[in-house]
C-alpha positions, -999 to +999 in steps of 0.1 A: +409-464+334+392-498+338+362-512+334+349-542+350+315-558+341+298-569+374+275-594+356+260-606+319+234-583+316+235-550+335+264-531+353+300-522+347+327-510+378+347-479+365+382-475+381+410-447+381+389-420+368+385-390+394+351-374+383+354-346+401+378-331+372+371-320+336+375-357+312+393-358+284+370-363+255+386-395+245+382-407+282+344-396+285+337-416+255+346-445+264+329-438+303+298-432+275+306-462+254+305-484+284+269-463+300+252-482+262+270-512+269+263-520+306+231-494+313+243-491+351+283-478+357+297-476+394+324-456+404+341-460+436+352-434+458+346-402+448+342-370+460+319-342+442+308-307+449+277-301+434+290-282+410+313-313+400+286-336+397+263-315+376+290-307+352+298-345+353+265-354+347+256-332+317+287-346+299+256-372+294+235-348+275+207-325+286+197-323+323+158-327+334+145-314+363+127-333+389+090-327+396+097-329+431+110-298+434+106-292+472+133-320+473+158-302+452+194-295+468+190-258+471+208-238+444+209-267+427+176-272+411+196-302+387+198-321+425+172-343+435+180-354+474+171-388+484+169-393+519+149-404+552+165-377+574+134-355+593+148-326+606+122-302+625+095-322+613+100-323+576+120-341+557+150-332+538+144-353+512+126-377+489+122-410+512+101-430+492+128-434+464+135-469+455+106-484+478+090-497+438+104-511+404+099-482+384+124-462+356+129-425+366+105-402+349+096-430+321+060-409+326+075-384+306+068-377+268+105-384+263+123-398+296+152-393+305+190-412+290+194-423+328+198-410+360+230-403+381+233-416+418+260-403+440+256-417+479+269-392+503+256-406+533+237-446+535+226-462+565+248-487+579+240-513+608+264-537+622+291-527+603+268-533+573+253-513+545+218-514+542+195-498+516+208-522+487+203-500+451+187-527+428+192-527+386+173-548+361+177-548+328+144-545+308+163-553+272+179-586+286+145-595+301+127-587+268+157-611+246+145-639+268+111-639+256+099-663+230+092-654+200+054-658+199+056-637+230+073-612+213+048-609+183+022-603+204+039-573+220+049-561+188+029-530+186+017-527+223+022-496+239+027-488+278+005-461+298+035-447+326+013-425+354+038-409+382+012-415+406+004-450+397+031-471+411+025-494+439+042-512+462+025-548+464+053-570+460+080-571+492+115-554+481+141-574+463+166-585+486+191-587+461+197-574+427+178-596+397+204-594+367 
């Protein structure tokens, strides 16, 4: 196994693991040690069932369950689709993922450790990917800071509303480690 940071702040690229299989514990703890390192791990290639990824996943800790239940995967309540596919008029997924800056479920009395992508199908034009996946890293922003700064948020406490986000700034074109 390898792991590859893929900047200074946020991101690491895991190679020569094959997900799809049980991990040795050994293994898994350093695919864990490098999740509280890097926040954001990649993994190239891979090919899940459902099943797979679930059991992948929870090797993480406990699974939540999306609110947005009329886009679960069915039979897999654990499986939030993302997508802009409309088939017969409705669509087969959530489509508004990703169009805001926001932390998964951060609305929730205690959020969830992360959340677990895995593209099975992204829009491509020219040859080219689009739909770029963009990370931040909210602990790297906050060491920048200056101190005064600091002290005056020392204390302060966020209000996170699921149907409070908005969309007034145009999308990043490219990721803001």
């Amino acid at each position: 196994m390898e792991i590859r940071p893929l900047s200074k702040c946020v991101g690491a690229e895991i190679s020569g693991i094959d997900a799809s299989q049980p991990l040795a514990d050994d293994v898994f703890q350093a695919i864990d040690n490098a999740y509280n390192r890097y926040s954001v791990l990649l993994f190239r290639g891979q090919k899940l069932t459902p099943e797979q990824q679930i059991a992948f996943s929870r090797r993480f800790g406990e699974l939540e369950i999306s609110p947005r239940t009329q886009f679960a995967l069915p039979g897999h309540p654990e499986i939030l689709v993302l997508s802009n596919i409309v088939v017969d008029g409705k669509p087969i997924g959530n489509a508004d993922a990703g169009q805001t800056w926001h932390t998964d479920m951060s609305y929730t009395k205690t959020p969830p450790r992360g959340s677990l992508l895995y593209a099975r199908e992204i829009p491509v034009e020219n040859g080219r990917a689009l739909g770029d996946t963009v990370f931040s890293s909210a602990a790297a922003a906050y060491d920048t800071l200056s101190l005064e700064l600091k002290t005056k948020l020392t204390g302060l406490r966020a209000i996170h509303r699921a149907g409070a986000k908005r969309n007034t700034l145009p999308a990043a074109s490219s990721p803001i480690w």
